[in-house]
Backbone as a printed PyTorch tensor [residue, N CA C, xyz], in Angstrom:
tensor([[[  0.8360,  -1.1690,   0.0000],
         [  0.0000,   0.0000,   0.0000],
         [  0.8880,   1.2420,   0.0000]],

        [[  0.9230,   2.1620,  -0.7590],
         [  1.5510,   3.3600,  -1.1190],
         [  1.1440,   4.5280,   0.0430]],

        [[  1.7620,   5.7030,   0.1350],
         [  1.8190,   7.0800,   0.5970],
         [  0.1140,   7.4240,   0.4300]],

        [[ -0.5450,   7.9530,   1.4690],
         [ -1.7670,   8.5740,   1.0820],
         [ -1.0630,  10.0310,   0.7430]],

        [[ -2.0920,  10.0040,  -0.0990],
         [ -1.8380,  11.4170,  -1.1750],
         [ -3.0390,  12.4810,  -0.9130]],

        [[ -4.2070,  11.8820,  -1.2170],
         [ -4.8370,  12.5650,  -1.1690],
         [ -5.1930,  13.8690,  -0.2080]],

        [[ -5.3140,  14.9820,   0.2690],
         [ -5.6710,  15.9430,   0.9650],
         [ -7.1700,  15.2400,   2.0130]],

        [[ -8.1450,  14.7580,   1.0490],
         [ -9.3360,  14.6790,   2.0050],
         [ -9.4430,  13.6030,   2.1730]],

        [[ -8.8720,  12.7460,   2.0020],
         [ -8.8670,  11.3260,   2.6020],
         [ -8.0460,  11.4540,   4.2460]],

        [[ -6.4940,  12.0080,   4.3560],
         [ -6.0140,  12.3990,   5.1280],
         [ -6.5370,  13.2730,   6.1540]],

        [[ -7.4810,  14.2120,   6.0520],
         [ -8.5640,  14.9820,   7.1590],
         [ -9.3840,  13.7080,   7.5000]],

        [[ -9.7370,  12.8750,   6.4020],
         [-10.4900,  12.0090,   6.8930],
         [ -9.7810,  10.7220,   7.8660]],

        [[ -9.4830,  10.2140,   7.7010],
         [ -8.4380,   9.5320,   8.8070],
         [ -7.7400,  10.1710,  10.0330]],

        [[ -7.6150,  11.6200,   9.7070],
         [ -7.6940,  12.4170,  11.0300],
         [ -8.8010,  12.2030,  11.7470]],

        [[ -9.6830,  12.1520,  11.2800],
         [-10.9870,  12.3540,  11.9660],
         [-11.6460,  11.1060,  12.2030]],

        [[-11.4690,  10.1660,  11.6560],
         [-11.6750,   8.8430,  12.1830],
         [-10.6150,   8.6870,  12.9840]],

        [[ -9.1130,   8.9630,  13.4180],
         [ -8.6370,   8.7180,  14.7630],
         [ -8.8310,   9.0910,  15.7600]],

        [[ -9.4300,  10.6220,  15.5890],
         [-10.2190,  11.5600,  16.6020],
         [-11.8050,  11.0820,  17.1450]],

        [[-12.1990,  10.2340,  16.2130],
         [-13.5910,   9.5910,  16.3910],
         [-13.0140,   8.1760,  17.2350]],

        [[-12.1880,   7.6920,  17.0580],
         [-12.1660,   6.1130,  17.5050],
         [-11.6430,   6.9350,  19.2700]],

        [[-10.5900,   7.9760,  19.3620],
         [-10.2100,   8.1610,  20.7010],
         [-11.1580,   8.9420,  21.8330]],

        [[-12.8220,   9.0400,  21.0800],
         [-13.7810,   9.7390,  21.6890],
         [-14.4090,   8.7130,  21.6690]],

        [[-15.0540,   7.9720,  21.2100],
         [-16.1620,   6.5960,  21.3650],
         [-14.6890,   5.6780,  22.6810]],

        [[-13.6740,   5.3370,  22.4360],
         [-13.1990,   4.7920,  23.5860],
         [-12.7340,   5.3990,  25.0280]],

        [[-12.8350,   6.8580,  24.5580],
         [-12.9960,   7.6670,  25.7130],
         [-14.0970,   6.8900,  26.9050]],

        [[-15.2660,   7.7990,  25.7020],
         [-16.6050,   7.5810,  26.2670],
         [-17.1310,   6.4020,  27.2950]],

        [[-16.4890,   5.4550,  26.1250],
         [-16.7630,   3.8210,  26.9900],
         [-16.7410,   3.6270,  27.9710]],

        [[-15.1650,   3.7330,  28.3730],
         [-14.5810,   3.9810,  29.3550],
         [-15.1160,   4.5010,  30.4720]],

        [[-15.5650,   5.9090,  29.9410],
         [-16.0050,   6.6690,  31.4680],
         [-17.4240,   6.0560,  31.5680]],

        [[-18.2640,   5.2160,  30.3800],
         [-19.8220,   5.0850,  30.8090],
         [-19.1770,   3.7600,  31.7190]],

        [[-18.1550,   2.8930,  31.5140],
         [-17.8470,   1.7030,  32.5720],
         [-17.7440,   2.0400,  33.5960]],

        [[-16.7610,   2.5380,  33.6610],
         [-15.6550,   3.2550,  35.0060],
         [-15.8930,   4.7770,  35.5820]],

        [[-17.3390,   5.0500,  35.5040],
         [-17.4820,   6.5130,  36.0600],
         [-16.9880,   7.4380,  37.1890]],

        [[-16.0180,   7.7810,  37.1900],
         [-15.6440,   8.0240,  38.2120],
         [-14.3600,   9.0870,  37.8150]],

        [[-14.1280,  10.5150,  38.9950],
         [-13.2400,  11.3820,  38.1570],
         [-11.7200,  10.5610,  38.4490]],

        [[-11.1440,   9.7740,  39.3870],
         [ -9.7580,   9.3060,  38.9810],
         [ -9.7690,   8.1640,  37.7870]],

        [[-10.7220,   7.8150,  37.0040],
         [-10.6480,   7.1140,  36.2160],
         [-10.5990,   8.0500,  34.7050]],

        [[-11.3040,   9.0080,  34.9560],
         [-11.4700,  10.0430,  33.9050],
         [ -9.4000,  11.0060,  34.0410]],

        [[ -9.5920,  10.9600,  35.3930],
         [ -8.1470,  11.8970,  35.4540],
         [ -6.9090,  10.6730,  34.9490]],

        [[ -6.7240,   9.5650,  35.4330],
         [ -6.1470,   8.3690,  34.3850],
         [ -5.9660,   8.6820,  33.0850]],

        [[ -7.1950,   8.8430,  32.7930],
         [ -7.4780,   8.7000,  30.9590],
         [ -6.8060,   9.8140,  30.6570]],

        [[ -6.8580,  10.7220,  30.9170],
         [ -6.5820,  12.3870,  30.4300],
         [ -5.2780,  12.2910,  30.6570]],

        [[ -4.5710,  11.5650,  31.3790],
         [ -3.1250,  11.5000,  31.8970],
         [ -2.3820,  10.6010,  30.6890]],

        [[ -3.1090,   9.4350,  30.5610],
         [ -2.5950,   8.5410,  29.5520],
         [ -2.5980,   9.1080,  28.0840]],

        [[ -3.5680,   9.8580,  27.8610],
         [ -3.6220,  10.7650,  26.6660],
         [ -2.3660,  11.5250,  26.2110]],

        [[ -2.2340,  12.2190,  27.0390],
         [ -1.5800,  13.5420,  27.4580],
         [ -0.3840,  12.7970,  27.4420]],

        [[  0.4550,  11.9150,  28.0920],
         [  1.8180,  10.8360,  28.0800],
         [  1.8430,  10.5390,  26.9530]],

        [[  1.0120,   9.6260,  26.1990],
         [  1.0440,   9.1240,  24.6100],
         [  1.3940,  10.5420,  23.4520]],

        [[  0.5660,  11.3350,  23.9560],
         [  0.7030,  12.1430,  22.9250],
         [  2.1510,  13.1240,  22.7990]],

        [[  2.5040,  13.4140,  24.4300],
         [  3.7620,  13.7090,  24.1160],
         [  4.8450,  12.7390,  23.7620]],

        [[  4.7150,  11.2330,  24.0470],
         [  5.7960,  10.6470,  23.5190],
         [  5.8190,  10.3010,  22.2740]],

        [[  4.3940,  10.3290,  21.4220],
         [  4.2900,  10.7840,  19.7220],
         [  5.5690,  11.8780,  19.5570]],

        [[  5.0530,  13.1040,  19.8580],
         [  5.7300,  14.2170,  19.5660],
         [  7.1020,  14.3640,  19.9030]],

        [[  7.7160,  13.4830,  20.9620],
         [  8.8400,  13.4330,  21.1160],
         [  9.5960,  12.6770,  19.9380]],

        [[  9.0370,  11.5710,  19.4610],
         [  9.8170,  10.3350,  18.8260],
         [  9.7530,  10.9930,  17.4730]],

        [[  8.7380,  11.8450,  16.9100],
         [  8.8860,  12.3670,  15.4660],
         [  9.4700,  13.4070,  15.4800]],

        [[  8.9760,  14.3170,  16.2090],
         [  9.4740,  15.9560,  16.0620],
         [ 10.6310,  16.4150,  16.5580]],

        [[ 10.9680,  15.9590,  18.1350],
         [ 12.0220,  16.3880,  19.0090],
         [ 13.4330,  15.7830,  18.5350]],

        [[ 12.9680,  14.3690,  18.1420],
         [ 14.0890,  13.6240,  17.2500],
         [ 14.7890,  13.9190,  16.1390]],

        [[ 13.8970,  14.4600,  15.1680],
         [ 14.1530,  14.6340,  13.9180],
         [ 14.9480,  16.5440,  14.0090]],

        [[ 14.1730,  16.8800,  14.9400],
         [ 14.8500,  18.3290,  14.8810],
         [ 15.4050,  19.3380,  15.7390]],

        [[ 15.7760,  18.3250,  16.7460],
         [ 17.1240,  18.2490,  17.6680],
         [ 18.2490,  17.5870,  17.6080]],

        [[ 18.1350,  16.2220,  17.4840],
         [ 18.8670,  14.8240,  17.7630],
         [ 19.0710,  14.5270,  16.3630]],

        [[ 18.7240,  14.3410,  15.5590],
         [ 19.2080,  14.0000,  14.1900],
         [ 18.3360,  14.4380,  12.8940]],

        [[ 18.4230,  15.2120,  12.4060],
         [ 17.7300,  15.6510,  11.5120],
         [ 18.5720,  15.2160,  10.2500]],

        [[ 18.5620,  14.3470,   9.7350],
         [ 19.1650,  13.6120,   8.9990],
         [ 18.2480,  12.3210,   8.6780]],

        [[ 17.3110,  11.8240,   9.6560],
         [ 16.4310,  10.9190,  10.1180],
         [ 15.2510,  11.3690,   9.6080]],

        [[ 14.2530,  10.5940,   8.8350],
         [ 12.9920,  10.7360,   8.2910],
         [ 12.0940,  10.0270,   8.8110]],

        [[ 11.1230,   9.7030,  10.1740],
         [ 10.6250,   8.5190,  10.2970],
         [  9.1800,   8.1920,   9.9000]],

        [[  9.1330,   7.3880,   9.8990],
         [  7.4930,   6.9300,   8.9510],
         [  6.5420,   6.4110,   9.8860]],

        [[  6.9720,   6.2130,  11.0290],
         [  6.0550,   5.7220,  11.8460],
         [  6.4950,   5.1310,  12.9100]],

        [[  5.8170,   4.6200,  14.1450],
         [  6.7100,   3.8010,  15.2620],
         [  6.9210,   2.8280,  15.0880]],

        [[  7.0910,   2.0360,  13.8690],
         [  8.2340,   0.9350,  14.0030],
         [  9.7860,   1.5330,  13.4840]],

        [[  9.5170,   2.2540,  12.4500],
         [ 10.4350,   2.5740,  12.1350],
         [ 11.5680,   3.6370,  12.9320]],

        [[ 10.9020,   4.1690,  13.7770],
         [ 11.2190,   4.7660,  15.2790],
         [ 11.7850,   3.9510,  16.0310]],

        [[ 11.4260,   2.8220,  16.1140],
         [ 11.9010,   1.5770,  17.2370],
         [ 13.3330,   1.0560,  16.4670]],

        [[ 13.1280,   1.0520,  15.2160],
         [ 14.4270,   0.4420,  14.1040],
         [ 15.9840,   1.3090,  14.7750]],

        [[ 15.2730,   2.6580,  14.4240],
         [ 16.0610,   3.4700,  14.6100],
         [ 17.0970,   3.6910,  15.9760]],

        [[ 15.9590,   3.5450,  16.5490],
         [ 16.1860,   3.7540,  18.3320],
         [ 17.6960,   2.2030,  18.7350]],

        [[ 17.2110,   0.5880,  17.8130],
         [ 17.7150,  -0.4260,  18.3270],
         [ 19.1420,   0.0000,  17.4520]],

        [[ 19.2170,   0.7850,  15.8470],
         [ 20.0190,   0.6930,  15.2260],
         [ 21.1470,   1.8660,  16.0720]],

        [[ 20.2100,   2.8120,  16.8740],
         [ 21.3730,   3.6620,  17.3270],
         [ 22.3630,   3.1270,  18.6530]],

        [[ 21.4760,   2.0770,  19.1200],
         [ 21.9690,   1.7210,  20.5850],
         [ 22.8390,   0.4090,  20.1350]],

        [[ 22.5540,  -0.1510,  18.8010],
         [ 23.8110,  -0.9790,  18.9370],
         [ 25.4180,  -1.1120,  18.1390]],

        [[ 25.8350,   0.7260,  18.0000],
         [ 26.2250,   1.2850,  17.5130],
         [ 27.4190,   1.6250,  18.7310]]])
């Protein structure tokens, strides 16, 4: 499967990841109602999302910008290829 190209396909898959992390939000809190279960969630969010932003952005344009990565495996490649160096 190739590069998505398209412009509105790409909003669209934005928005179906933004849809899948609100319906499992939701779930969640209709199971587990309760605010340290809600403050959990918002915490785990908030951790994931900065360690997204660390592994693409902080990497690529601090630490090696030389490095193109495509995704978190290829992040993990990188990470095993630098440590056994």
């Amino acid at each position: 499967m190739g590069d998505l190209k398209n412009p509105r396909l790409i909003y669209l898959k934005g928005f179906l990841f933004l849809l899948i992390g609100l319906a499992a939000s939701t779930l969640l809190l209709i199971e587990a109602p309760s605010l340290k279960v809600a403050l959990l969630l918002v915490l785990a969010i908030w951790g994931f999302a900065r360690a997204y932003y660390f592994a693409f952005y902080v990497i690529q344009h601090y630490v090696d910008d030389t490095y193109k990565f495509a995704g978190l495996w290829s992040f993990l490649r990188y990470l095993f290829r630098r440590w056994e160096r």
